[in-house]
C-alpha positions in Angstrom: 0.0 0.0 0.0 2.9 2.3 0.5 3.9 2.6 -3.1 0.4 4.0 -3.6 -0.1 6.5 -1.2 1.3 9.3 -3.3 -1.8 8.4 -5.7 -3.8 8.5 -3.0 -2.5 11.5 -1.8 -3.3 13.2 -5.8 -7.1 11.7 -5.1 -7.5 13.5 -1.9 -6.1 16.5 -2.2 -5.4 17.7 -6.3 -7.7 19.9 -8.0 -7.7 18.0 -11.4 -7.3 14.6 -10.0 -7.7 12.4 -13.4 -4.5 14.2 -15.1 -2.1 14.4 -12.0 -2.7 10.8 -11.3 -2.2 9.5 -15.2 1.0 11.5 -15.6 1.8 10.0 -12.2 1.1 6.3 -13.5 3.1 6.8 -16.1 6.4 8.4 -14.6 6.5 5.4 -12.1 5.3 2.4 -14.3 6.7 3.2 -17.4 7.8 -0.1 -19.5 11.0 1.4 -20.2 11.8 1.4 -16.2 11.4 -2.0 -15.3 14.3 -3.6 -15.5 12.5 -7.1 -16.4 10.6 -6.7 -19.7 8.2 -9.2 -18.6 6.9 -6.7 -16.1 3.9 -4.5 -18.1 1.9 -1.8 -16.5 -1.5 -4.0 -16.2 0.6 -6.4 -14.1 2.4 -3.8 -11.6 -0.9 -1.9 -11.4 -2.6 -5.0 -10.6 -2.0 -5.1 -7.2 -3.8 -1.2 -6.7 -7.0 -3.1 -8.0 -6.7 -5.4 -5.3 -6.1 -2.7 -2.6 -9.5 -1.0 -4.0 -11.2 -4.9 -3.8 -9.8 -5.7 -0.6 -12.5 -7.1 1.6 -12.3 -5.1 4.5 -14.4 -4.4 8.3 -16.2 -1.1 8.9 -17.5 0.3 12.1 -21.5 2.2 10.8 -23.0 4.3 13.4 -27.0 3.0 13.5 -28.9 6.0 14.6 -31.9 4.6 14.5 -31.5 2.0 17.6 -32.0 3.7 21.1 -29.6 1.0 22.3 -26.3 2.9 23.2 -25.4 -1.2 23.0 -26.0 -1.6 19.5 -25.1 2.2 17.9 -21.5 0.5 16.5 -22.2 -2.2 13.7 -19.7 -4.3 11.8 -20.1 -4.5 8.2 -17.7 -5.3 5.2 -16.9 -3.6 2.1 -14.7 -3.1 -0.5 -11.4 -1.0 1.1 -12.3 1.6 -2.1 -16.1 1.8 -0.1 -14.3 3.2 3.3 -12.6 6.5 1.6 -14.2 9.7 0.7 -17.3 9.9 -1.4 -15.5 12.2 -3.6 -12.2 10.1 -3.7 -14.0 6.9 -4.9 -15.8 8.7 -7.6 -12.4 10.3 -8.4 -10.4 7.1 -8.8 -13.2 5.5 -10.7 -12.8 8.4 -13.2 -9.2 7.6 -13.4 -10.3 4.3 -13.8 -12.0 4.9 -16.8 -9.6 6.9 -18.1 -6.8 4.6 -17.8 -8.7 1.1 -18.5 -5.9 0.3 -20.5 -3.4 -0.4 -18.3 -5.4 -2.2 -15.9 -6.9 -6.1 -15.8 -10.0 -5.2 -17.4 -12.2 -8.4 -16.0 -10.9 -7.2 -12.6 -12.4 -3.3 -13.4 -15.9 -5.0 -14.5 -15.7 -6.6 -10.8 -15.0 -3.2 -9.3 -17.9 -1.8 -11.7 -20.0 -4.3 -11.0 -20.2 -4.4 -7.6 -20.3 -1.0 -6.9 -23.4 -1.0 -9.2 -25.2 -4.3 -8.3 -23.7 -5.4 -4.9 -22.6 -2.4 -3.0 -24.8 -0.6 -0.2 -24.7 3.3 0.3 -23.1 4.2 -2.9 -22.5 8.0 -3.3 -24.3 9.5 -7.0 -21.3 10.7 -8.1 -19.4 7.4 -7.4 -22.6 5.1 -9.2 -22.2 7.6 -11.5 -18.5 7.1 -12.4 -18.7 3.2 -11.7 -21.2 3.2 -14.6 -18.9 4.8 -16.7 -16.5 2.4 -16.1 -18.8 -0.3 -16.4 -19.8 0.5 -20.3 -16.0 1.1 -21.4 -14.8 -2.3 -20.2 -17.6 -5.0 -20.4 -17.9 -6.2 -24.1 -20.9 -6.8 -26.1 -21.1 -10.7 -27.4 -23.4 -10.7 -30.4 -22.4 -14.0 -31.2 -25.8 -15.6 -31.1 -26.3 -13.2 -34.3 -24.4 -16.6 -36.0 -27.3 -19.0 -35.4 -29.4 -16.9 -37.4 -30.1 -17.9 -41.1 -31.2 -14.6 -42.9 -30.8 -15.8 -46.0 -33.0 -18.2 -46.4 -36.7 -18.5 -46.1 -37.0 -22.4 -46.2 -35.2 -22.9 -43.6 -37.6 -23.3 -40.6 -37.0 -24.3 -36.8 -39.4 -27.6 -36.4 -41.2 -27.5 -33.0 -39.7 -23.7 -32.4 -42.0 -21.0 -30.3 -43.2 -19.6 -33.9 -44.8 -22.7 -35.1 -48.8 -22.6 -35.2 -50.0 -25.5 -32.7 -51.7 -28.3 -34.0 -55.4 -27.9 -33.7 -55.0 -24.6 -35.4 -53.8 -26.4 -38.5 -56.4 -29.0 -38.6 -58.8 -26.5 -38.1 -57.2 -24.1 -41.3 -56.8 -27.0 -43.3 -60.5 -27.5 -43.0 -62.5 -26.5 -47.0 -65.3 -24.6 -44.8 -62.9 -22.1 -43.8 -62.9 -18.1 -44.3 -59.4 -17.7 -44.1 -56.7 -20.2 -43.7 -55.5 -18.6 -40.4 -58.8 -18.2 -38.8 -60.8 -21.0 -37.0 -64.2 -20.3 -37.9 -66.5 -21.4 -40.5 -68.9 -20.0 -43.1 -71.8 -20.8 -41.2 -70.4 -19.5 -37.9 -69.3 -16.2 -39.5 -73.4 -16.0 -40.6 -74.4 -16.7 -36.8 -72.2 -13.9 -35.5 -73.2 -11.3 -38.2 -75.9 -8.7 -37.8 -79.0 -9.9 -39.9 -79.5 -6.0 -40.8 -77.1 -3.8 -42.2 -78.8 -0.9 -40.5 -78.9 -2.6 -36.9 -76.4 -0.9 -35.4 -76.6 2.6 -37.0 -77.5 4.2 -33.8 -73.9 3.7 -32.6 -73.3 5.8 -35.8 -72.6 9.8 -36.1 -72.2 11.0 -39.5 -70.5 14.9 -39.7 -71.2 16.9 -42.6 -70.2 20.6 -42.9 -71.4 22.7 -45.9 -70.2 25.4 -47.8 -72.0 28.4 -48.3 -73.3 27.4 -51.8 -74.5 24.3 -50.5 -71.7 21.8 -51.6 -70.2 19.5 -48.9 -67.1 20.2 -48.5 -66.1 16.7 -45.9 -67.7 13.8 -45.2 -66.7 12.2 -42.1 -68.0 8.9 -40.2 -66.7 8.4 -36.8 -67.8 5.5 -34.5 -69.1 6.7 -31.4 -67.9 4.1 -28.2 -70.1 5.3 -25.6 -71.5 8.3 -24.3 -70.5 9.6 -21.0 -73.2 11.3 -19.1 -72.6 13.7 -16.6 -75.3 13.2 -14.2 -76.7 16.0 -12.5 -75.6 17.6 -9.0 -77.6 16.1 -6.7 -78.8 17.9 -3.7 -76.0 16.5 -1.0 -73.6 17.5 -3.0 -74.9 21.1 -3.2 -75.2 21.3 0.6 -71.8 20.0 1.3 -70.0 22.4 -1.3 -71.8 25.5 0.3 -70.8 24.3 3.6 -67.2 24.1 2.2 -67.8 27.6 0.5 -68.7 28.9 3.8 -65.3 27.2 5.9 -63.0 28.4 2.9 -64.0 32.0 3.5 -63.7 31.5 7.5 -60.5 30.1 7.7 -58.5 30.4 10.8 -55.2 28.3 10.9 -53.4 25.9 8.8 -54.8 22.9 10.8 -58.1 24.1 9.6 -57.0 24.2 5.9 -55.3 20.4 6.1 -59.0 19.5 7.0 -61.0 21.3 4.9 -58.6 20.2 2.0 -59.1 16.8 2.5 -63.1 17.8 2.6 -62.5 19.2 -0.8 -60.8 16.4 -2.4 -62.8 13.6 -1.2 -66.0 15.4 -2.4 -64.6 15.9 -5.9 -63.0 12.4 -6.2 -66.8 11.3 -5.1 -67.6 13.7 -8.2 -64.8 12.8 -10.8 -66.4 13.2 -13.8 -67.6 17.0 -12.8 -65.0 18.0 -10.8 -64.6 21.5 -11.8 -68.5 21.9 -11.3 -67.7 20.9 -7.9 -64.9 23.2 -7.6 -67.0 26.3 -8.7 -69.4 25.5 -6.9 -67.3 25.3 -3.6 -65.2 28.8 -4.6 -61.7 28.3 -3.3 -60.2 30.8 -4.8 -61.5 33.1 -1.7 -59.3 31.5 0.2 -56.3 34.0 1.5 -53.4 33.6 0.1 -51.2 32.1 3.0 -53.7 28.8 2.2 -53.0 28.6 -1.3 -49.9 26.7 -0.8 -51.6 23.9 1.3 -54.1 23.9 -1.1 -52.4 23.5 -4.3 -50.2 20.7 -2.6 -52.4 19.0 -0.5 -55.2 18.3 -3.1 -53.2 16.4 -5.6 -52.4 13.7 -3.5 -50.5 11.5 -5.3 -52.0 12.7 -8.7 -50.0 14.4 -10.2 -49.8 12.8 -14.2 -53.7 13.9 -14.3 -53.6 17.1 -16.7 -57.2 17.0 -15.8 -57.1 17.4 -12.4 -54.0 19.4 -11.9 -55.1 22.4 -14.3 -58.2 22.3 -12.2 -56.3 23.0 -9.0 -54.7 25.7 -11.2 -57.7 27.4 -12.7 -60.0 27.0 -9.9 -57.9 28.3 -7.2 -54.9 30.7 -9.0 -56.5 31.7 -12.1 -59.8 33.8 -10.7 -56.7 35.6 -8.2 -54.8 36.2 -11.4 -57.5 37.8 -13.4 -58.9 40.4 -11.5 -55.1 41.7 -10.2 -55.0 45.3 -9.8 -52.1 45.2 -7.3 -48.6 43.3 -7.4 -49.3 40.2 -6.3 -48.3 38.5 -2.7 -45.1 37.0 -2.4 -46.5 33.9 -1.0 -49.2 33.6 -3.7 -46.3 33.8 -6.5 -44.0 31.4 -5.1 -46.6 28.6 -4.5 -47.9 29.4 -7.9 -44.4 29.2 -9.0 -43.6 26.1 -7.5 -46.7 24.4 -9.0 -46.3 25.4 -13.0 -42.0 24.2 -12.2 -43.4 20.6 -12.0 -47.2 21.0 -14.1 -46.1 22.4 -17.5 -48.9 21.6 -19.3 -51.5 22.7 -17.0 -49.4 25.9 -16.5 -49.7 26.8 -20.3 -53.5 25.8 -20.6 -55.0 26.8 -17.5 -53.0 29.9 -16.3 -51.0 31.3 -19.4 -53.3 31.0 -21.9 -56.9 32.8 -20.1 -54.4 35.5 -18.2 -53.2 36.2 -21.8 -56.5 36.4 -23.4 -58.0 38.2 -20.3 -60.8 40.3 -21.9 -59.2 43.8 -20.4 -56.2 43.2 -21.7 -53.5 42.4 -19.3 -52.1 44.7 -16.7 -48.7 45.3 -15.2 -48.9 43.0 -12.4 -50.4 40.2 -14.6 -47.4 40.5 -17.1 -45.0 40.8 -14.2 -46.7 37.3 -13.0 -46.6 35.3 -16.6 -43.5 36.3 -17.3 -41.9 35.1 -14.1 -43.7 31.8 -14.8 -42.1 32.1 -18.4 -38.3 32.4 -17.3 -38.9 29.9 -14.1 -41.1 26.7 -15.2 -41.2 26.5 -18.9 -38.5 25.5 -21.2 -37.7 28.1 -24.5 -39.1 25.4 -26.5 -42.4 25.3 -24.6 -42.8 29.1 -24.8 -42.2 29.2 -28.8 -44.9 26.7 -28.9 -47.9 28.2 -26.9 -46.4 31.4 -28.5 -47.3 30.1 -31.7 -50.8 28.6 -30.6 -51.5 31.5 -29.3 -50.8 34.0 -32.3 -51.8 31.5 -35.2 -54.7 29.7 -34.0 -58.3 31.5 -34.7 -60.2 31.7 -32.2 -61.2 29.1 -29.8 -62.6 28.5 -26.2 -61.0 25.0 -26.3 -57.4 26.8 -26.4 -57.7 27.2 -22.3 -59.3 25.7 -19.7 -61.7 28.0 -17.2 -64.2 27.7 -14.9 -67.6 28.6 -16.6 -68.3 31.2 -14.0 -65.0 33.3 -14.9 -65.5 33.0 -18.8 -66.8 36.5 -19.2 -63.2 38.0 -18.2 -61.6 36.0 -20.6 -62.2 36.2 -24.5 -60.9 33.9 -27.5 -58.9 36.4 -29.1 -55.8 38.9 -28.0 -56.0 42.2 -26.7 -52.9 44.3 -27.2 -51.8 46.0 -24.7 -48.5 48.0 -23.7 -47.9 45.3 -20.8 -48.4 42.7 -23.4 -46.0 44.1 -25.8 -43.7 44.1 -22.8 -44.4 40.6 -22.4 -43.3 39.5 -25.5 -40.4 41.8 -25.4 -39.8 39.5 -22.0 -40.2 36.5 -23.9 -37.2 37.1 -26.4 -35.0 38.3 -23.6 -36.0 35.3 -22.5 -33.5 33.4 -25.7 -37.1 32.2 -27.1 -37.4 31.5 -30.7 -40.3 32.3 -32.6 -41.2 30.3 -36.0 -41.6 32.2 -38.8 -45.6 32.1 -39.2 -45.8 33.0 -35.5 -43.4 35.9 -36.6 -45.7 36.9 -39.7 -48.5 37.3 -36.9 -47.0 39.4 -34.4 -45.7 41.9 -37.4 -49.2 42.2 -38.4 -50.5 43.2 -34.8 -47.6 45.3 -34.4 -48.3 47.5 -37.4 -51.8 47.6 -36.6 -50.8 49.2 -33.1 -48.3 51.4 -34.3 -50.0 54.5 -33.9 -52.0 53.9 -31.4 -48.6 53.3 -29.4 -46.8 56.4 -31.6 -45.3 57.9 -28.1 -44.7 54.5 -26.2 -41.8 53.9 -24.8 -42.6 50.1 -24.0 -43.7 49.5 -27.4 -40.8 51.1 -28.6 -38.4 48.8 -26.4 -40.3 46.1 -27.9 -39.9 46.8 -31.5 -36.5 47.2 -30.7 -35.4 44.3 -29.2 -38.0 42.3 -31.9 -36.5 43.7 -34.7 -32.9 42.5 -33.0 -34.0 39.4 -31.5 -35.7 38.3 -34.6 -34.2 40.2 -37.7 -33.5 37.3 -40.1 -37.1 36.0 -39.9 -37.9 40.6 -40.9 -36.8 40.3 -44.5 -39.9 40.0 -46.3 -41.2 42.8 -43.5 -38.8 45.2 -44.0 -40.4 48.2 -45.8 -43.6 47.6 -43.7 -42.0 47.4 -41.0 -39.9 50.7 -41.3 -43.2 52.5 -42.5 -45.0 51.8 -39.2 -41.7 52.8 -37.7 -41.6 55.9 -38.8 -45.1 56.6 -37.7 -43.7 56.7 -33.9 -42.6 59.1 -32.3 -40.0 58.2 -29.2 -36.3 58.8 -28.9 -35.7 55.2 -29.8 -37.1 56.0 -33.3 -33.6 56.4 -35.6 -32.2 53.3 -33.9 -35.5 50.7 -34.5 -35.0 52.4 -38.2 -31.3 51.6 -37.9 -31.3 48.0 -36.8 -34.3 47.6 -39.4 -32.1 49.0 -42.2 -29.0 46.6 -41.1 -31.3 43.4 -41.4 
């Protein structure tokens, strides 16, 4: 072990461990040195592998037992196990690195059982052991041989593939409607509706017309079932009031934990109508100090349902959201936050997307709110696509999701604001990409604003940075572009004209 301490020593205490400990290796066990030319490297660094794999006695502190008797426990592990965290992922590194000169059936036994075998395993040092693991173990794809592809009349008798028995008699049979399918004429007869029109009821035909009368598609879809939503029953009514009435009375967090549980058992009762139920009920008067055991507590283990997570979302955030007048709370923003970082999806569909399309327009405080949501949960890529839902798609109700009592503050189309210019001007800061039909769209609603934002300043940092963030997808824009340009009137004028002119 002495002759390896000064490796040990680069492991523990160098700041790029890998490199000292290589050029190490290869000053002490260079071929040339030996003095017997049957010594190689993989045989003098054998015997550091078998330091690392030495079998070796550890004292673990239990901190679970009570019993000052039982706090010290024996257990074994590998001598590499009983070193640093950070040293055993470094010297698997240089494992890796140097695989060449070591045994490598003895590093696959290292790998191996720090993978498979070993208990308490650092990240970093699985991490690095898996490394090691793929550059040494070798892929046998010698079964490949057995294969004939070559042939086709060349079959396994008795393999896996073969039809049984019975079902060949039964194919071989003249009566048959196909040769792989075991039923007869007569059967198929039996099993066939005796009317062609018997099951048309099951049928919905959709035909949409043309103004002149001409049909323009023809489509026939096969309806499964029909899913009923049946109607609130009166129980249900009386408990949601009664939860309507404990939201808006709240008194302490113990309270919440028990009224959230209220609220979720009622609407799991409810599945199917859920957001009824959650309209009905109101949370979003809650304060906001609840809204972060109320978003957390009533998922509960769902959280894959896009369903029921942009409920949550639009039935307790969303109505807070939409009628903002003042920045919002700190503790409302962050829980908010926190949600949309793990529920993307719902973020976009049941936050983003009505706050966007309020029906006002959206304020400061709302644009401070999506664009934090922007730069904190979603990923560029997300935001060029909703960005591109958003300005290409006509209008739709189905683009969001909303309760039905808080539709009338939110409409199917944009309403351009200064704060929403300033949003999008966020959005590009924001190293978002915007396709070039998305592109087309916001040029169009930007020289339809121009003059009604001549003396802007915010609309003027917006073209700017627009025509810099996106000036290569400008070209065909250009001159009408530099025409609505020069219909402002802001200090930043000349240089929107000048970064327009350079594109």
């Amino acid at each position: 072990m002495d002759s390896w301490l000064p490796l040990l020593d680069i492991f523990m205490n160098s700041l790029s461990p890998e490199t000292e400990a290589s050029l190490w290796l290869q000053s002490s066990f260079h071929p040339s040195s030996n003095s017997n030319p049957s010594i190689s490297v993989s045989t003098s660094t054998a015997s550091f592998l078998s330091l690392l794999m030495q079998p070796t006695e550890a004292v673990v502190i239990d901190s679970s037992s009570s019993s000052s008797s039982s706090i010290h426990n024996k257990r074994r592990f590998m001598w590499l196990q009983t070193l640093p965290d950070v040293v055993q992922a470094r010297i698997l590194s240089f494992l890796t690195y140097e695989h060449a000169k070591f045994n490598k059936q003895e590093l696959s036994k290292l790998a191996k059982h720090m993978l498979f075998d070993a208990t308490e395993v650092n990240f970093w040092a699985r991490r690095a052991a898996h490394q090691l693991f793929d550059v040494v173990s070798d892929s046998n794809y010698k079964w490949v041989s057995c294969l004939n592809l070559d042939s086709e009349e060349e079959k396994f008798e008795g393999s896996f593939g073969e039809a049984p028995r019975w079902l060949k008699d039964v194919a071989s049979a003249n009566d048959s409607v196909l040769p792989w399918l075991p039923i007869s004429v007569d059967e198929l007869n039996t099993r066939m509706p005796h009317s062609p029109c018997e099951n048309d009821e099951d049928m919905m035909v959709e035909v949409e017309e043309i103004e002149d009368g001409n049909c323009e598609r023809v489509g026939t879809r096969l309806e499964l079932g029909h899913h009923e939503i049946d109607p609130i029953d009166h129980e249900t009514e009386e408990l949601a009031a009664c939860l309507q009435m404990r939201i808006k009375n709240l008194e302490s967090s113990l309270k919440a934990l028990e009224l959230v549980d209220d609220i979720r058992q009622l609407c799991f009762k409810r599945k199917g109508d859920s957001l009824t139920v959650l309209g009905m009920i109101e949370p979003w008067n809650a304060v906001d100090e609840v809204v972060p055991i109320l978003l957390s507590r009533l998922l509960d283990g769902n959280e894959d349902d896009f369903g029921w997570t942009s409920n949550i979302l639009c039935s307790i955030v969303l109505p807070k959201f939409l009628i903002l007048e003042t920045p919002a709370t700190r503790v409302l923003v962050t829980a908010t936050i926190d949600y949309c970082k793990v529920h993307h999806k719902a973020a976009v569909y049941a936050l983003i997307f009505p706050l966007i399309l309020r029906k006002e327009g959206i304020n400061n405080h709302i644009s401070d709110v999506i664009t934090r949501i922007v730069k904190e949960c979603l990923h560029p890529a997300q935001v060029s696509a909703f960005c591109q839902k958003l300005l290409c798609e006509e209008e739709d109700e189905n683009k969001y999701i909303c309760l039905p009592c808080h539709r009338s503050l939110v409409c199917g189309e944009l309403v351009w604001t200064e704060p929403l210019f300033n949003l999008f001007q966020n959005i590009f800061n924001h190293n978002v990409h915007l396709t070039q039909d998305s592109v087309d769209r916001l040029v169009s609603h930007t020289l339809e604003s121009a003059r009604r934002f001549s003396k802007s300043l915010k609309f003027a940092n917006f073209l700017l940075c627009f025509v810099g963030k996106c000036g290569p997808l400008l070209k065909v824009h250009k001159l009408a572009l530099s025409e609505a340009v020069g219909s402002t009137n802001s200090f930043l004028t000349k240089s929107i004209l000048s970064k327009l002119a350079s594109i």
